[in-house]
GUKE-211836 format. One record per atom (N, C-alpha, C): residue in three letters; chain; atom name; x, z, y. Coordinates in Angstrom, 2 decimals. Layout:
<nodes>
<"ala","A","CA",<X,Z,Y>>,
...
</nodes>
This chain:
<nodes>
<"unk","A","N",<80.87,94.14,123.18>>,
<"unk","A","CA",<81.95,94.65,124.00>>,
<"unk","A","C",<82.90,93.51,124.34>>,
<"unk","A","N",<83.02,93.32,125.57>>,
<"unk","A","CA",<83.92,92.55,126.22>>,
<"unk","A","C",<85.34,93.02,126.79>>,
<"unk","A","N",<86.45,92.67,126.78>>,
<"unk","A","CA",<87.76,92.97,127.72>>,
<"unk","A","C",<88.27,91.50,128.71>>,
<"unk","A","N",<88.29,91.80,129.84>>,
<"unk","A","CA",<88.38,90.47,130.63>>,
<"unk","A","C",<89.73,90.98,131.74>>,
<"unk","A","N",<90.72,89.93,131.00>>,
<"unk","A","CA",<92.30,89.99,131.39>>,
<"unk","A","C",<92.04,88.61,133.16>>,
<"unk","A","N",<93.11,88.72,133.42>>,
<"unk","A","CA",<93.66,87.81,134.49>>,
<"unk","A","C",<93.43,86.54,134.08>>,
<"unk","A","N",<93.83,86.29,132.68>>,
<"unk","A","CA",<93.87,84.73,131.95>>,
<"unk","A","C",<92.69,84.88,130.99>>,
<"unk","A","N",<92.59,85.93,130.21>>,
<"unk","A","CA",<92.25,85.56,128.99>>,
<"unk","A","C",<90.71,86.73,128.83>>,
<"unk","A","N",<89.57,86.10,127.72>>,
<"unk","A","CA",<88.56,87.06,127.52>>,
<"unk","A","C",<89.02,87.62,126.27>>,
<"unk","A","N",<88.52,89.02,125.82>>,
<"unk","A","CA",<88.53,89.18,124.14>>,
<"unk","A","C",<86.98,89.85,124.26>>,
<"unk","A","N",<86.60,89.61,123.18>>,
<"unk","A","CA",<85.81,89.62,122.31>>,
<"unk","A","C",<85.00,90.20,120.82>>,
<"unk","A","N",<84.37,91.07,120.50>>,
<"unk","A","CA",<83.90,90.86,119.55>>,
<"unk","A","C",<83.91,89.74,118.17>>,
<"unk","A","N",<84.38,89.56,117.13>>,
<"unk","A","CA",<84.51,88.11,116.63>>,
<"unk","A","C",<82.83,88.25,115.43>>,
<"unk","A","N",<82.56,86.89,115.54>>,
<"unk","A","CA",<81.62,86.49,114.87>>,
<"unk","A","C",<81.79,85.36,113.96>>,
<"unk","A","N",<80.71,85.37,113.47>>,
<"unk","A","CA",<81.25,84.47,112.14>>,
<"unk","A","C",<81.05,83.21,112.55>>,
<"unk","A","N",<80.82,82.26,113.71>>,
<"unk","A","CA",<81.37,81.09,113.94>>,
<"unk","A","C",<82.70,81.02,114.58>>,
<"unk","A","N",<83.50,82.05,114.39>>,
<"unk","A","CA",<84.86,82.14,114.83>>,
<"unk","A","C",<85.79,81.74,113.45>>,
<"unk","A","N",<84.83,81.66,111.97>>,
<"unk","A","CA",<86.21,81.65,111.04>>,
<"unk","A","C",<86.42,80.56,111.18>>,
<"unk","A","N",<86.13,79.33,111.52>>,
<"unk","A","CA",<87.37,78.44,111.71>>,
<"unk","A","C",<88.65,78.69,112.47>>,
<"unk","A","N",<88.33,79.01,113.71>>,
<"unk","A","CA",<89.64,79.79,114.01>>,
<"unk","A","C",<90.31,80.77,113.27>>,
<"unk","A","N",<89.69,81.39,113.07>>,
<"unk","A","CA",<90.78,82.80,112.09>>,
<"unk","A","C",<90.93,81.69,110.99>>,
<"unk","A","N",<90.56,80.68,110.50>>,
<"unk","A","CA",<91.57,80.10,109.51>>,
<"unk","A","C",<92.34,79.32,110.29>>,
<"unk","A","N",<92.25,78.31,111.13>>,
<"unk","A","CA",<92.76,77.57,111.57>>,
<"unk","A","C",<94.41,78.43,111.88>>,
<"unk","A","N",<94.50,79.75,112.66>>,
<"unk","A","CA",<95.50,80.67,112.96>>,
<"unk","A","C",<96.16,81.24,111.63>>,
<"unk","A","N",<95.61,81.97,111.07>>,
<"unk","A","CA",<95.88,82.56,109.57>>,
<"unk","A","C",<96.14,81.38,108.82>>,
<"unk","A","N",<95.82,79.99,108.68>>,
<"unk","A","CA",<96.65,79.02,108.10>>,
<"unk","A","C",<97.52,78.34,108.49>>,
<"unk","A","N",<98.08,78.54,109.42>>,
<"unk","A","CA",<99.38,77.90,109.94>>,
<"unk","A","C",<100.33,78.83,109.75>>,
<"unk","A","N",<101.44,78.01,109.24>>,
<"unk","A","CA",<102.71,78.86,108.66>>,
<"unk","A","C",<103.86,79.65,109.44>>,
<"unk","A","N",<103.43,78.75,110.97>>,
<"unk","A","CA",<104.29,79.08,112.12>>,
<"unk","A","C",<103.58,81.13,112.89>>,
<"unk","A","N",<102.82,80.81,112.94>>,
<"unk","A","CA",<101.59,81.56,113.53>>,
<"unk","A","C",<101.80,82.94,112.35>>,
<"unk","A","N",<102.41,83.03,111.12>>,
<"unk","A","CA",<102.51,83.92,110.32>>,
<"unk","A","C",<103.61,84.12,109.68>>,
<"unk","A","N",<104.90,83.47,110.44>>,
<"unk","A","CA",<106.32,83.49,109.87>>,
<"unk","A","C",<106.65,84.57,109.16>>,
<"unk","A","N",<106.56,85.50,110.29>>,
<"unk","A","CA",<106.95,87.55,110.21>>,
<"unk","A","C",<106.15,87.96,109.53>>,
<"unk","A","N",<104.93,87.09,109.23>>,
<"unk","A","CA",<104.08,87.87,108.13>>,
<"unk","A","C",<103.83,87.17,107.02>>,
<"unk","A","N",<104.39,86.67,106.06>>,
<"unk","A","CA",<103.56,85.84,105.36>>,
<"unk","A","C",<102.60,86.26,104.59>>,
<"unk","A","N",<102.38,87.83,103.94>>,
<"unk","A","CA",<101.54,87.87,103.40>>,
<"unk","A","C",<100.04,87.55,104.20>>,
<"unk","A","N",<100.27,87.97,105.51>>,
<"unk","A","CA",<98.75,87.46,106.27>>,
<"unk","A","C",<98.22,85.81,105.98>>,
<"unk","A","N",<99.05,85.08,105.81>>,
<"unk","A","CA",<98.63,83.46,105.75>>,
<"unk","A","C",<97.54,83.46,104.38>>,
<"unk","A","N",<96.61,82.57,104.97>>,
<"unk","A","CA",<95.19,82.90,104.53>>,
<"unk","A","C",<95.49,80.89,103.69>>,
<"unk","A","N",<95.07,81.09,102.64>>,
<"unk","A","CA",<94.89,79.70,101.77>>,
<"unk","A","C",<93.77,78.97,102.11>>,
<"unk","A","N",<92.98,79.51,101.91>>,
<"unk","A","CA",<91.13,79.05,101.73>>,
<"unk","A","C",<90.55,79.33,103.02>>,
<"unk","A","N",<89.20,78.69,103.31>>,
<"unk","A","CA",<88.74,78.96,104.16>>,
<"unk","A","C",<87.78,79.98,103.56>>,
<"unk","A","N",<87.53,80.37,102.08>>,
<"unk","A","CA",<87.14,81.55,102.04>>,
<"unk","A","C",<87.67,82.97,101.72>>,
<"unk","A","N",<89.29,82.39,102.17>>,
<"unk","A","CA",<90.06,83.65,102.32>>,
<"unk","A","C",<89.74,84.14,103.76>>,
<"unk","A","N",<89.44,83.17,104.77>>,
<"unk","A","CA",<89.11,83.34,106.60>>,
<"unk","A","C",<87.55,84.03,106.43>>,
<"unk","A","N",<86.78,83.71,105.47>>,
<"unk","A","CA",<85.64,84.54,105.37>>,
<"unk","A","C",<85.69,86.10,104.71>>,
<"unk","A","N",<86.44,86.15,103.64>>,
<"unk","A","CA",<86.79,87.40,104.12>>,
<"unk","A","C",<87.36,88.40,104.75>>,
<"unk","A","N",<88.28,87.82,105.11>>,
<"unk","A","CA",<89.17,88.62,106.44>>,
<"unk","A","C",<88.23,88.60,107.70>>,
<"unk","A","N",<87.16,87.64,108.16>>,
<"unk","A","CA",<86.08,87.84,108.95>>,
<"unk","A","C",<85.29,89.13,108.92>>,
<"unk","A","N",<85.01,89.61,107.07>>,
<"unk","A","CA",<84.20,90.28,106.60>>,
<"unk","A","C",<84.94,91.72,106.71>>,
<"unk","A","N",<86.02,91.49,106.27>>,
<"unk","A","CA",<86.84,93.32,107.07>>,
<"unk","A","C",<86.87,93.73,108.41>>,
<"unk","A","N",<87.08,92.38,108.89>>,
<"unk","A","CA",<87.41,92.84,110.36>>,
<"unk","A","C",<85.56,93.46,110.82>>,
<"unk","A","N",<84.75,92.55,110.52>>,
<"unk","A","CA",<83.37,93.00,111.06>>,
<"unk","A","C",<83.19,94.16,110.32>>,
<"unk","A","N",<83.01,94.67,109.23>>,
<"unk","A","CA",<83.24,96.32,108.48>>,
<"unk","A","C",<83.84,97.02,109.41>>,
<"unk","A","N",<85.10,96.76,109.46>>,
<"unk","A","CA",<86.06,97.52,111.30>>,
<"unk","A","C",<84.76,97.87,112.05>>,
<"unk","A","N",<84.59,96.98,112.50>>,
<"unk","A","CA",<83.78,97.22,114.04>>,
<"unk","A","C",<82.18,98.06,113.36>>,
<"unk","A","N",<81.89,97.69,112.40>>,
<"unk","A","CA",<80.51,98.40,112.42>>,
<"unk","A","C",<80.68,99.92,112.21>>,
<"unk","A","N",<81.86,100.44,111.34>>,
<"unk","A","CA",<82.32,101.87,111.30>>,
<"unk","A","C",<82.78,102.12,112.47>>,
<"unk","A","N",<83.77,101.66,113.24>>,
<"unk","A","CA",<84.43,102.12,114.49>>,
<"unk","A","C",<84.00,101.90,115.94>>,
<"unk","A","N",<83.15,100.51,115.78>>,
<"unk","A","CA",<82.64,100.21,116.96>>,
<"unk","A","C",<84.14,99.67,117.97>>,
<"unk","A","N",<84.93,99.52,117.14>>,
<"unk","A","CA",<86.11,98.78,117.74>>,
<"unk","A","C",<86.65,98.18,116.41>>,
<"unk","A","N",<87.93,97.09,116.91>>,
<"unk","A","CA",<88.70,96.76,116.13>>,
<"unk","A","C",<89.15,95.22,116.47>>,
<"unk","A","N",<89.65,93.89,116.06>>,
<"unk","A","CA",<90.45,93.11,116.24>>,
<"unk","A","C",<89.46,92.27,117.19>>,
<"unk","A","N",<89.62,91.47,118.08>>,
<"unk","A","CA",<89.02,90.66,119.38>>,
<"unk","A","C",<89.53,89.26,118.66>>,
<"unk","A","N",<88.41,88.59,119.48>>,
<"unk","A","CA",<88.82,87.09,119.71>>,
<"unk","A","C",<89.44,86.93,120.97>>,
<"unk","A","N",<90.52,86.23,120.67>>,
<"unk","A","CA",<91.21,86.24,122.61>>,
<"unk","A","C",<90.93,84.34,123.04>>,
<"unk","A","N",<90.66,84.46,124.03>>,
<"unk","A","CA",<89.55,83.37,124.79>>,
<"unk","A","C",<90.41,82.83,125.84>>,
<"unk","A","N",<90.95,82.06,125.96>>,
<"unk","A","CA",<91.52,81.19,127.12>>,
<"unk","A","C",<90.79,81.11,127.88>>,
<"unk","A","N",<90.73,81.90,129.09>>,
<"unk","A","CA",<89.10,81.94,130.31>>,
<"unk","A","C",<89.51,80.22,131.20>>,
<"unk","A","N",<90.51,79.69,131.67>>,
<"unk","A","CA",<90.55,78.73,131.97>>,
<"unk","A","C",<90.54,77.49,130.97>>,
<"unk","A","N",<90.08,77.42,129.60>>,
<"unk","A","CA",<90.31,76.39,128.48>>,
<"unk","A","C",<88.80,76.94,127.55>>,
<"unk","A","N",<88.75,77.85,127.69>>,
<"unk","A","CA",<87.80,78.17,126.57>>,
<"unk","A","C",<88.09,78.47,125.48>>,
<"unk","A","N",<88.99,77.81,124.99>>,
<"unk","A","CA",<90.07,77.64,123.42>>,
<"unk","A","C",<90.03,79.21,122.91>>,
<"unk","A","N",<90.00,79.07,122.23>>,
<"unk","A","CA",<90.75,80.61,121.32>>,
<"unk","A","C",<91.65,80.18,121.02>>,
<"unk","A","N",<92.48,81.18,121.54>>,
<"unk","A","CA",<94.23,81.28,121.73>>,
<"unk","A","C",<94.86,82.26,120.09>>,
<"unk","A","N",<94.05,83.47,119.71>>,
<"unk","A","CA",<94.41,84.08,119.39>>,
<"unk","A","C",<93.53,85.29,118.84>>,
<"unk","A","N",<94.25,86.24,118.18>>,
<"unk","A","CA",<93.27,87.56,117.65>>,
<"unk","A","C",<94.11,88.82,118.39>>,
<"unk","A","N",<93.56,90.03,118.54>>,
<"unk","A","CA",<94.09,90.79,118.50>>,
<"unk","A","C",<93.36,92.41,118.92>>,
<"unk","A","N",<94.24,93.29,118.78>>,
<"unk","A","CA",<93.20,94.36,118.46>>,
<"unk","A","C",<93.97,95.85,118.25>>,
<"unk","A","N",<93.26,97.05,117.91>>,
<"unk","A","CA",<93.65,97.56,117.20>>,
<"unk","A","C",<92.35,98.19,116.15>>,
<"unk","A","N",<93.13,98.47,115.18>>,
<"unk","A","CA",<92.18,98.94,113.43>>,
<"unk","A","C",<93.00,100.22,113.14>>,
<"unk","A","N",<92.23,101.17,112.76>>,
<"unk","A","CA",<92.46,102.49,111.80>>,
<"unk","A","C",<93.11,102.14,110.48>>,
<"unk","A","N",<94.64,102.88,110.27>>,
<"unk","A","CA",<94.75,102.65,109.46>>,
<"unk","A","C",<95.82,104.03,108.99>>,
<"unk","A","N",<95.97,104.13,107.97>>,
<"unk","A","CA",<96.67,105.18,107.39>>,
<"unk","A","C",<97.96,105.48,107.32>>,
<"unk","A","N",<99.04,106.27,108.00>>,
<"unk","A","CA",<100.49,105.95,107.85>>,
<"unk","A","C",<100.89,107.64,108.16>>,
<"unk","A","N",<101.71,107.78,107.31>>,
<"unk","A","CA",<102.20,109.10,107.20>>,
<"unk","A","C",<101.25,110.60,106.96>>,
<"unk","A","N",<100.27,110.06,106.12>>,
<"unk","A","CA",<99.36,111.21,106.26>>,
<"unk","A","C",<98.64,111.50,107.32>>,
<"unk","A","N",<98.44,110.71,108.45>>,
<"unk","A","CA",<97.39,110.37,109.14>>,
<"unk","A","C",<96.88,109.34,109.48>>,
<"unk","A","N",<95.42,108.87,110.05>>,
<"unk","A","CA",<95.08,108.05,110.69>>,
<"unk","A","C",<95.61,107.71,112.03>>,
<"unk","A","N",<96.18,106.41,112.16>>,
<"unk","A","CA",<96.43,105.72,113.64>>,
<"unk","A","C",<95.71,104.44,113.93>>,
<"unk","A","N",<96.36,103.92,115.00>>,
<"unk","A","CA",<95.32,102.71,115.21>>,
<"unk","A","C",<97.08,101.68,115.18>>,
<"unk","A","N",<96.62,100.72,114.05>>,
<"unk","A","CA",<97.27,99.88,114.33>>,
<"unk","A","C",<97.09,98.47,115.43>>,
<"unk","A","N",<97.96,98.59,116.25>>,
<"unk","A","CA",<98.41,97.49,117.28>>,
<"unk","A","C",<98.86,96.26,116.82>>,
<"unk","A","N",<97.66,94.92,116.78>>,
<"unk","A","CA",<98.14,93.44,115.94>>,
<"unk","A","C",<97.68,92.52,117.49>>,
<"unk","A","N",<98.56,91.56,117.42>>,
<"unk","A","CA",<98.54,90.32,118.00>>,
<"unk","A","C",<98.86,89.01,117.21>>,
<"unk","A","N",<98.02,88.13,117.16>>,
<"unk","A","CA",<98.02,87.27,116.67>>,
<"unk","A","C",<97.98,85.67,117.74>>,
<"unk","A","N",<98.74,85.11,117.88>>,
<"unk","A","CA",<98.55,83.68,118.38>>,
<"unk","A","C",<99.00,82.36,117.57>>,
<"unk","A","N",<98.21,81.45,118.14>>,
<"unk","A","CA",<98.22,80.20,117.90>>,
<"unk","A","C",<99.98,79.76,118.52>>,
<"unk","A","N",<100.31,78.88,117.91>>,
<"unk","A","CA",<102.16,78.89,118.20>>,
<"unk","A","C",<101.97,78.01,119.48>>,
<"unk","A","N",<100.59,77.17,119.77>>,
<"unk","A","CA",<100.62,76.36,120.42>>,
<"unk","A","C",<100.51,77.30,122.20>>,
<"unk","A","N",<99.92,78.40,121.89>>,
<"unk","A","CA",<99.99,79.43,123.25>>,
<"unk","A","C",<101.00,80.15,123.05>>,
<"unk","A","N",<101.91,80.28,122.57>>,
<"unk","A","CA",<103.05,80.87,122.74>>,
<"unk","A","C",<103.89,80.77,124.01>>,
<"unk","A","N",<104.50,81.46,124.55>>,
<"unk","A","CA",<105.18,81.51,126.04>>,
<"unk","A","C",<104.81,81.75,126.60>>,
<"unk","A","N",<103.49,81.96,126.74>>,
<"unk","A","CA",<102.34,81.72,128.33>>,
<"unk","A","C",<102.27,83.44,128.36>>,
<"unk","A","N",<102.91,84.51,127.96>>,
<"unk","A","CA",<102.79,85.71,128.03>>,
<"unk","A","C",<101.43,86.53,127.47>>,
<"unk","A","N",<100.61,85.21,127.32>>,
<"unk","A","CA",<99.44,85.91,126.43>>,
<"unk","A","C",<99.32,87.12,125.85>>,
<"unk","A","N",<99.93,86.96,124.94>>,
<"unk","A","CA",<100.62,88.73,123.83>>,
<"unk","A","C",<100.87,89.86,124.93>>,
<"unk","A","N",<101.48,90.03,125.50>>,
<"unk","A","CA",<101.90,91.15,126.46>>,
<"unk","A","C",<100.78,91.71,127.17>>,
<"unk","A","N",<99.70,90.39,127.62>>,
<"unk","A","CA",<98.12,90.23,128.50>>,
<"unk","A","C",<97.90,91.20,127.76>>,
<"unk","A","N",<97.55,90.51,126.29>>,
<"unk","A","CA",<96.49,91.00,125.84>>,
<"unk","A","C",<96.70,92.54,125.26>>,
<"unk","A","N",<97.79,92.88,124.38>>,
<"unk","A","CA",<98.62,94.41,124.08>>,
<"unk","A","C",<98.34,95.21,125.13>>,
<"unk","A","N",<98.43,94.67,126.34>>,
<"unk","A","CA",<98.44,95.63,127.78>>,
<"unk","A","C",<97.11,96.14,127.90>>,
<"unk","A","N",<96.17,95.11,127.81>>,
<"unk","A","CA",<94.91,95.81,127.91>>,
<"unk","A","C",<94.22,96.16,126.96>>,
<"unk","A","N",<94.75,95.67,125.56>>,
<"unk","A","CA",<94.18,97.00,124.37>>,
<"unk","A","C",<94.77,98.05,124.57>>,
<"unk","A","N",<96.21,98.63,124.89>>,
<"unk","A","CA",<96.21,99.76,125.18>>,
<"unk","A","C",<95.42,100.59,125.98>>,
<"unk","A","N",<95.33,100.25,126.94>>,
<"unk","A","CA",<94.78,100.56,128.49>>,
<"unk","A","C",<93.53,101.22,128.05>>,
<"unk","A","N",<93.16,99.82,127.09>>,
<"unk","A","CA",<91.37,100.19,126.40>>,
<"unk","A","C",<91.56,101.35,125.84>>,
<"unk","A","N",<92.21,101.47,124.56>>,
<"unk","A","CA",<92.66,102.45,123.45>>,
<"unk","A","C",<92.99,104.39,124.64>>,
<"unk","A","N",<93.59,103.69,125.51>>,
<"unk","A","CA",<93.92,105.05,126.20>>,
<"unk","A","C",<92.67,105.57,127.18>>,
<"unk","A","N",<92.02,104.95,127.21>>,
<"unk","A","CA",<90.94,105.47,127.94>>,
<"unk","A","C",<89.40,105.63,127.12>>,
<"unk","A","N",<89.57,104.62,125.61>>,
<"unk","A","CA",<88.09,105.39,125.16>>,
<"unk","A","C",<88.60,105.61,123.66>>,
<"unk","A","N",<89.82,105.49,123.26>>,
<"unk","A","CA",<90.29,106.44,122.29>>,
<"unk","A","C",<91.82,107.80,122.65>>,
<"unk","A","N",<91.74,108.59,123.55>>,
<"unk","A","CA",<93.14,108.81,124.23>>,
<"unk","A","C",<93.48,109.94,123.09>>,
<"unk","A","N",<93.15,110.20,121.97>>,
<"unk","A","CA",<94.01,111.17,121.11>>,
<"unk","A","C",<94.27,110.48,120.22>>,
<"unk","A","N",<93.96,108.99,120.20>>,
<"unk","A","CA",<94.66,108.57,119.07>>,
<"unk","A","C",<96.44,107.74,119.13>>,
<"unk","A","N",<96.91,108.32,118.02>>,
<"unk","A","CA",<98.37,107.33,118.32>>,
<"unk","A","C",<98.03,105.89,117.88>>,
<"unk","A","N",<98.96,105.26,118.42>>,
<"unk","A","CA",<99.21,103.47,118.78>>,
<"unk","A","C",<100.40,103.34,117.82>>,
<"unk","A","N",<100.52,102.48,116.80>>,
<"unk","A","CA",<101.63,102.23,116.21>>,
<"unk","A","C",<101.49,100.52,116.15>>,
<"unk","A","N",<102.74,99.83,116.41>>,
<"unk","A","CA",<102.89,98.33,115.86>>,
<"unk","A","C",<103.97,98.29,115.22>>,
<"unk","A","N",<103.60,97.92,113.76>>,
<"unk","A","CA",<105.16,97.36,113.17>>,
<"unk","A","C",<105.30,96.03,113.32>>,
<"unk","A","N",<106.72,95.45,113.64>>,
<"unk","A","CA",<107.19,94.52,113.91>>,
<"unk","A","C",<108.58,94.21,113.12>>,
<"unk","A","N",<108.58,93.20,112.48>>,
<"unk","A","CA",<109.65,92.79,111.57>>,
<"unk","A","C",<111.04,92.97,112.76>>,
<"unk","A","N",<112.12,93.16,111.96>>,
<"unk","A","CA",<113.50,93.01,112.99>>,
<"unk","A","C",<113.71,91.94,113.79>>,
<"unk","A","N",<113.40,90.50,112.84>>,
<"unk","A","CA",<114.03,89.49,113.29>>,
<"unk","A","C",<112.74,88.90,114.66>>,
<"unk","A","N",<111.42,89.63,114.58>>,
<"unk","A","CA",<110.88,89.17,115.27>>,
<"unk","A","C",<110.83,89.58,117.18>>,
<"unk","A","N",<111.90,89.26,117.78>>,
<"unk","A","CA",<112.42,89.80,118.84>>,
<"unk","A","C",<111.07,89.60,119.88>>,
<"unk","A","N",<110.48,88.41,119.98>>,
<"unk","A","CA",<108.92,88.49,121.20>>,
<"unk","A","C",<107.84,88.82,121.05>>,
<"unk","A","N",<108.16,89.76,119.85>>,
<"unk","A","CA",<106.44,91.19,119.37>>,
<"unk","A","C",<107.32,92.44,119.76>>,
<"unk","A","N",<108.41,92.23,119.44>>,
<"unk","A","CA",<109.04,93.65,120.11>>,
<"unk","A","C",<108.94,93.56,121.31>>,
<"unk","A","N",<109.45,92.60,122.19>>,
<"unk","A","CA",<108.91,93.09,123.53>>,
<"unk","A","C",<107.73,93.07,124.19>>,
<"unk","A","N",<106.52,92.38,123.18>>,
<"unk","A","CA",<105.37,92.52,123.79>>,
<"unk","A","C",<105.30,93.79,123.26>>,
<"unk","A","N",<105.29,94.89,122.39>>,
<"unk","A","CA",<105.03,95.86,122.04>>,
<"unk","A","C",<105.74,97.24,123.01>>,
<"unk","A","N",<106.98,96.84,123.69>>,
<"unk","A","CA",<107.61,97.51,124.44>>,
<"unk","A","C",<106.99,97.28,125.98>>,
<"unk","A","N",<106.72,95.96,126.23>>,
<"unk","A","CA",<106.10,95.83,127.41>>,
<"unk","A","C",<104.48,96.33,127.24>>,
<"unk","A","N",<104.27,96.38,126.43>>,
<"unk","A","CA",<102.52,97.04,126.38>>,
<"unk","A","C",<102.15,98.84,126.52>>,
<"unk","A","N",<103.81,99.62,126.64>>,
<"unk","A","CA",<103.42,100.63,126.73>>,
<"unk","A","C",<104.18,101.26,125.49>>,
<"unk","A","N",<104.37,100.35,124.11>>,
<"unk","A","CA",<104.75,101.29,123.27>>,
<"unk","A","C",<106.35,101.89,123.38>>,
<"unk","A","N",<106.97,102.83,122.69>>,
<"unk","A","CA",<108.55,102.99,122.11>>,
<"unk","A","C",<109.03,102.79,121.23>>,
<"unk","A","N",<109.90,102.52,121.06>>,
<"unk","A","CA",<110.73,102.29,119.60>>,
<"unk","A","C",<111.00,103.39,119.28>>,
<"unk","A","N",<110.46,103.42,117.66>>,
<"unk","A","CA",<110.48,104.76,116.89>>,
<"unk","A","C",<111.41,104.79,115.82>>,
<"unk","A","N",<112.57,104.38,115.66>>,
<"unk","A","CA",<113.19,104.16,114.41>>,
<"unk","A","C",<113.17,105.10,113.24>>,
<"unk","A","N",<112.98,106.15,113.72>>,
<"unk","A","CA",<112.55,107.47,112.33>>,
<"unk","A","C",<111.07,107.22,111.83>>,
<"unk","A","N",<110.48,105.95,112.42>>,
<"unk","A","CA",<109.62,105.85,111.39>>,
<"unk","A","C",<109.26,104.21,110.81>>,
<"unk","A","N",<110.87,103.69,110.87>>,
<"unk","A","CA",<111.02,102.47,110.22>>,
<"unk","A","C",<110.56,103.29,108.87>>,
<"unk","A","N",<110.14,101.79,108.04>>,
<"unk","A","CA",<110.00,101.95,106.71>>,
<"unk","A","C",<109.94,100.50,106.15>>,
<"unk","A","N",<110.19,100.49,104.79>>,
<"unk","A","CA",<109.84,98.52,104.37>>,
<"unk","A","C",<108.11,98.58,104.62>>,
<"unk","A","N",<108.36,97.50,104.22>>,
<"unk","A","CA",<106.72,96.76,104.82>>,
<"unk","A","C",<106.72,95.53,103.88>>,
<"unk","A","N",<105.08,95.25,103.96>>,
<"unk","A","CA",<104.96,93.77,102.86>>,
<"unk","A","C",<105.79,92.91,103.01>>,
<"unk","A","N",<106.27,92.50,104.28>>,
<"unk","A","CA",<106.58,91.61,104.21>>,
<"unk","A","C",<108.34,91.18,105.31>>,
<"unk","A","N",<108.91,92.92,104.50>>,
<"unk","A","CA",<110.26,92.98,104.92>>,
<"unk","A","C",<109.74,94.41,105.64>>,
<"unk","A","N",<111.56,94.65,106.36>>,
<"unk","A","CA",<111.26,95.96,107.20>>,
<"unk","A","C",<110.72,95.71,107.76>>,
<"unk","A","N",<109.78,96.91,108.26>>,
<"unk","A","CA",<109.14,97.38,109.73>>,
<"unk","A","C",<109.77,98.13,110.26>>,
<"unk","A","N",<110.16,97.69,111.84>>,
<"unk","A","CA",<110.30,98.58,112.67>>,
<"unk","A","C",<109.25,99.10,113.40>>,
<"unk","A","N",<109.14,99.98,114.39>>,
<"unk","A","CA",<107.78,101.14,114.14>>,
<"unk","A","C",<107.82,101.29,116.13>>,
<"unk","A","N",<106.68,100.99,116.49>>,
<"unk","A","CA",<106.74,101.29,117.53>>,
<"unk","A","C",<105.86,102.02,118.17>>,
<"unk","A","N",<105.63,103.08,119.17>>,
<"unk","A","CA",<104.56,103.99,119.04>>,
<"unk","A","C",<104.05,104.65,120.24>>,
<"unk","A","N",<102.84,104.72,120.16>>,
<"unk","A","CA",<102.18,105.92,121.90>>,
<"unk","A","C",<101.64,106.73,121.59>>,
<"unk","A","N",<101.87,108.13,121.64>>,
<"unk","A","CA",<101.30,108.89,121.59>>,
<"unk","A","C",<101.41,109.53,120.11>>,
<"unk","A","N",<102.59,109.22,119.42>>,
<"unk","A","CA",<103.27,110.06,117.87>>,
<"unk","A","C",<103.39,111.42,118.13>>,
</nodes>
């Protein structure tokens, strides 16, 4: 399964991608708002390879490689995954970039058309992204992708508050 943006491809990820998912998951910049995501080992990038592909073989969806169509480069991850919050299943909404593609609106690209995806071959499921407070340009890629700000369903989170943003709650 392919998604093909204006700029960017996503992807299916395979396992000559974990250098990237470490290369991203080990940079400290790239995981500020998250630190528990920052990956040590490169066989911490092999298993986080190994969930994400579990994802896709149960769901037949789940986190993309995002592809610089004019560079080739992998820019980034992103996706959404089933996950459990409030006594139901939702699909959590993640973007991940390299700090070095940062600005180029990438995130917003790519959020826009996982939704788009999500609303047309999953449309009863809700969309949630938590996003730390201080992290002000996931909130607006999350606001520009379609979602709302849900504050009745802030809650803490690993790695500080989450604020809660949502389609279809």
């Amino acid at each position: 399964m392919e998604i093909v943006t204006a700029r960017l491809t996503l992807r299916r990820p395979a396992p000559a991608d974990t250098d990237a998912i470490f290369a991203i998951h080990h940079d400290p910049q790239a995981c500020l708002h998250n630190p528990s995501d920052l990956l040590a080992t490169r066989a911490d990038a092999d298993d986080l390879f190994r969930r994400w592909d579990e994802h896709w073989r149960r769901h037949s969806f789940g986190y993309w490689v995002v592809r610089n169509r004019e560079t080739g480069a992998i820019v980034g991850f992103s996706g959404v995954k089933v996950v459990r919050f409030r006594d139901r299943e939702v699909l959590n909404l993640f973007y991940r970039f390299a700090p070095h593609a940062w600005g180029n609106g990438f995130a917003t690209e790519v959020a826009t058309a996982i939704v788009v995806w999500a609303g047309e071959n999953l449309p009863d499921w809700t969309i949630l992204a938590r996003v730390r407070p201080q992290n002000h340009a996931s909130q607006k890629v999350a606001l520009n992708a379609g979602l709302t700000r849900a504050p009745h369903l802030d809650e803490p989170g690993e790695d500080g508050p989450d604020q809660m943003y949502t389609m279809r709650w």
